[in-house]
SERO-4910 file (N, C-alpha, C, O; in steps of 0.05 Angstrom, whole numbers):
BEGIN
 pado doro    nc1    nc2    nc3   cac1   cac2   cac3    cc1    cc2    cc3    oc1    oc2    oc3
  Unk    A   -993   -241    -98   -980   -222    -81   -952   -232    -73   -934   -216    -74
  Unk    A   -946   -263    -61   -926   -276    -65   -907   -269    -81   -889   -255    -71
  Unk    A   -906   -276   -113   -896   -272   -127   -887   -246   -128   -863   -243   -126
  Unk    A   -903   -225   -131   -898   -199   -137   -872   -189   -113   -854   -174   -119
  Unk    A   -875   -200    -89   -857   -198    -65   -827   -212    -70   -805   -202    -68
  Unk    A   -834   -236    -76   -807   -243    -91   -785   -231   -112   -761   -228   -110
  Unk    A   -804   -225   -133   -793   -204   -146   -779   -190   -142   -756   -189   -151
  Unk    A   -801   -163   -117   -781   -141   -109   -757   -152    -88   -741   -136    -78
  Unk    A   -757   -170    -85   -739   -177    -58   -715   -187    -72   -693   -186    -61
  Unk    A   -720   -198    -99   -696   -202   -116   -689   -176   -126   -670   -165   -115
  Unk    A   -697   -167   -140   -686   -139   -156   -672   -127   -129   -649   -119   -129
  Unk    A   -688   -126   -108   -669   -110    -85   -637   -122    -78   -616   -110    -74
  Unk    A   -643   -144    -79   -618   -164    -74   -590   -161    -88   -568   -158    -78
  Unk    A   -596   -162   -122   -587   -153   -132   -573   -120   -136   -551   -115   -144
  Unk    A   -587   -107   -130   -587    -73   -138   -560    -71   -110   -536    -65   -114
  Unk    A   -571    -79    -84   -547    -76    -65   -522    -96    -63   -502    -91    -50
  Unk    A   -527   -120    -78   -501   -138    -81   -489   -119    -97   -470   -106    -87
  Unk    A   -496   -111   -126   -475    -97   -151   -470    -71   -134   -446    -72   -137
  Unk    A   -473    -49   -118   -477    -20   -109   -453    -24    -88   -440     -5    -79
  Unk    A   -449    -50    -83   -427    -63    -59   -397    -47    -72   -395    -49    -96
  Unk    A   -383    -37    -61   -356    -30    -67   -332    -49    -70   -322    -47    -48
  Unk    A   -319    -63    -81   -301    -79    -74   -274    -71    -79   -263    -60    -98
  Unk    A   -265    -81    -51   -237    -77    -45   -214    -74    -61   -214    -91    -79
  Unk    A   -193    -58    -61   -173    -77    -85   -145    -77    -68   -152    -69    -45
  Unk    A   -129    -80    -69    -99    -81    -51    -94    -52    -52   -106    -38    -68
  Unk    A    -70    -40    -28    -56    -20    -17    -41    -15    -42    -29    -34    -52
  Unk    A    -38     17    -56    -13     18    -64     11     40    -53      8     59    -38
  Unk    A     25     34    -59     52     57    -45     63     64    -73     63     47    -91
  Unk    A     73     87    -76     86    102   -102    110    106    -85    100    122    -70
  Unk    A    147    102    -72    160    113    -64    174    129    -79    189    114    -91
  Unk    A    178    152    -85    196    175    -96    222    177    -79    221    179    -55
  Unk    A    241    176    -89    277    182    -74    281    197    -98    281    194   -122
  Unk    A    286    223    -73    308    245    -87    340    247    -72    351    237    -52
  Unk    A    346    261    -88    365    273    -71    367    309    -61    350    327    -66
  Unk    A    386    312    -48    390    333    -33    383    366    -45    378    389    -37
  Unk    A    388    348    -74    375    377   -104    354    383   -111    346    405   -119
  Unk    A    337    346   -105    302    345   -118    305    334   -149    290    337   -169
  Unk    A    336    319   -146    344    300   -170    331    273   -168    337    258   -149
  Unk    A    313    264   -187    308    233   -174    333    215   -183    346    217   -203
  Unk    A    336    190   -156    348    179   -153    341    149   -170    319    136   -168
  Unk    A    358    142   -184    350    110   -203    364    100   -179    377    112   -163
  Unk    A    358     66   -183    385     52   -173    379     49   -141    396     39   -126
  Unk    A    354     60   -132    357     64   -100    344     36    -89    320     33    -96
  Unk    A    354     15    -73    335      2    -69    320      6    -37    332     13    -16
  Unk    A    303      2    -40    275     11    -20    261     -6    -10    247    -17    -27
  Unk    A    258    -18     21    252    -35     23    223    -22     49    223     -1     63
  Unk    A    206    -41     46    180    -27     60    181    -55     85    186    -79     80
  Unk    A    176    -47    106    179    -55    124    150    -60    148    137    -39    152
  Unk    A    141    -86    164    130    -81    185    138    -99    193    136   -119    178
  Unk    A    149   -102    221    159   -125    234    154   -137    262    163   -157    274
  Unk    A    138   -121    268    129   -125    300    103   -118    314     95   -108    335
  Unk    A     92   -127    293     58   -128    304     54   -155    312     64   -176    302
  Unk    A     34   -151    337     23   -185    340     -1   -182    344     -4   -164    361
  Unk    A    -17   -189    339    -47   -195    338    -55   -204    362    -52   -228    368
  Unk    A    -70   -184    383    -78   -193    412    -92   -206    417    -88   -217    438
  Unk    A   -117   -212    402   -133   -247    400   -115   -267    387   -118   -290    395
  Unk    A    -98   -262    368    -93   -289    358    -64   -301    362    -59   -325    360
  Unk    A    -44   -279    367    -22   -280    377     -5   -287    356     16   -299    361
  Unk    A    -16   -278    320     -8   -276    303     18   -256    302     14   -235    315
  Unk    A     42   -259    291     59   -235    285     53   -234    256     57   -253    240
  Unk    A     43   -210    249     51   -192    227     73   -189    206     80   -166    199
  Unk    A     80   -205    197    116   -194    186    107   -184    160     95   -203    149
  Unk    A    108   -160    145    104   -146    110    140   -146    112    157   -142    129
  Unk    A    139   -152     90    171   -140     77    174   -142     48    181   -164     40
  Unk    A    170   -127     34    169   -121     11    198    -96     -6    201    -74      5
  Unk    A    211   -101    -26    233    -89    -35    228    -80    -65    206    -82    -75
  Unk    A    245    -72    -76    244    -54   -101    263    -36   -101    272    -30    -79
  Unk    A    275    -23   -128    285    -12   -142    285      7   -152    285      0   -176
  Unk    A    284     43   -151    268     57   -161    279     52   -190    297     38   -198
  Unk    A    258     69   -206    273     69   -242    285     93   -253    298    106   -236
  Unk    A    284    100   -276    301    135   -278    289    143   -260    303    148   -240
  Unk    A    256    149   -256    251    180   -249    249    180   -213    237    195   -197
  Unk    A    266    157   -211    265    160   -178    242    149   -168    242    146   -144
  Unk    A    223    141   -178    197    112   -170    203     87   -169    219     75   -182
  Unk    A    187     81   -151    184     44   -143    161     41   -136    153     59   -121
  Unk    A    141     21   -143    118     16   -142    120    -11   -128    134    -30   -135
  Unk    A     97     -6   -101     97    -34    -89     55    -38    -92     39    -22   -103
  Unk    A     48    -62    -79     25    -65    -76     24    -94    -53     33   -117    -55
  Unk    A      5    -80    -30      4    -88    -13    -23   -103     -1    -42    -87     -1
  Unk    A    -32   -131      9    -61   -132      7    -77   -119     25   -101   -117     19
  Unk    A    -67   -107     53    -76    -95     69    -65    -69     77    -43    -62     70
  Unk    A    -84    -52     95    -78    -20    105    -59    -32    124    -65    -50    139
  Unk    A    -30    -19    124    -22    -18    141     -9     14    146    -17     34    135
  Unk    A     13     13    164     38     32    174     62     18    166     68     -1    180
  Unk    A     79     26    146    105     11    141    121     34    148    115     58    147
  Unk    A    150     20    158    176     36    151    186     31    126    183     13    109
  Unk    A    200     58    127    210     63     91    241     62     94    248     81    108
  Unk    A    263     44     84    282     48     90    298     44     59    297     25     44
  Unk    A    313     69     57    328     68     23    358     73     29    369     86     47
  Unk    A    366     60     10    388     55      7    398     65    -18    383     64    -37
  Unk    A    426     77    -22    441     79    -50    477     81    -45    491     96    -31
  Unk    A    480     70    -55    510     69    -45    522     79    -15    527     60      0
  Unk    A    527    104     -5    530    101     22    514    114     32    515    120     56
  Unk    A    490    126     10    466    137     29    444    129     35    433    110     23
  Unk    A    431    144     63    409    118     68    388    146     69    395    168     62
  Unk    A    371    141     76    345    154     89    319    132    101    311    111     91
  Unk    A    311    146    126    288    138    134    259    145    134    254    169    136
  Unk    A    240    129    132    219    149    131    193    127    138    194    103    141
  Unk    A    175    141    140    146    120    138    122    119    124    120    143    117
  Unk    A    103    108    114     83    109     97     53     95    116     54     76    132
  Unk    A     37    104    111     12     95    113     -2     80    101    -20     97    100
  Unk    A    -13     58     87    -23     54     72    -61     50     78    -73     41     98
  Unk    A    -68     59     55    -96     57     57   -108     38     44    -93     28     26
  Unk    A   -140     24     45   -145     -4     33   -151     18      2   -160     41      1
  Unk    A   -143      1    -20   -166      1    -49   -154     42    -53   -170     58    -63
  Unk    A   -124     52    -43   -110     71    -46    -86     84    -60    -78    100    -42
  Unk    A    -76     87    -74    -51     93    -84    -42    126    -64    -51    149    -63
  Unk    A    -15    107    -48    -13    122    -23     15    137    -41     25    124    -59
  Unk    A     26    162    -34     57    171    -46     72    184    -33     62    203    -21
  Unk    A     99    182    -31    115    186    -10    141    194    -26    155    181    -41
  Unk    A    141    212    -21    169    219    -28    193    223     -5    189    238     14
  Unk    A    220    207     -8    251    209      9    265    223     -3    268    223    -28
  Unk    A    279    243     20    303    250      5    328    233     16    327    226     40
  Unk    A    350    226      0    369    219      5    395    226     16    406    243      1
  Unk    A    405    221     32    425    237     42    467    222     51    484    238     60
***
């Protein structure tokens, strides 16, 4: 009867370790257009969090992550945690602001227009 209990207590072990979901990193897709709904190449885009501090540990937070969109006006970042970033783009003398959410094990997408 032992045995037979072992058994099931393994097979169970197993069945809910593999059924386990695992995590994968944040992604962000940023889209820059312009004022037409032209995508913008050439834009660089920088994702931003700079002022969190962690109230047990008195950790600051700093993400800063940058990129380049390509022709079609995309930039792909990947992030290891959910956060709230600012979105701040740039292209010669135009800027735009904006913000993103990110979700865990997500491909989050955001589109700016440029101005």
């Amino acid at each position: 009867m032992l045995r037979y209990s072992l058994v099931i207590l393994s097979i169970t072990t197993v069945l809910i370790a593999s059924s386990c979901k695992k995590t994968t990193p944040c992604e962000a897709v940023i889209t820059v257009l312009d004022t037409l709904d032209n995508p913008v190449a050439g834009a660089r885009v920088v994702l931003r969090q700079d002022s969190v501090i962690n109230p047990t540990t008195g950790v600051r937070a700093d993400i800063l992550a940058e990129g380049i969109t390509a022709g079609n006006g995309d930039v792909n970042f990947e992030i290891k945690l959910e956060a709230v970033l600012n979105v701040e783009v740039t292209k010669d003398l135009q800027t735009a602001k904006d913000y993103i959410r990110l979700e865990q094990s997500e491909t989050v997408r955001k589109t700016v227009i440029i101005k």
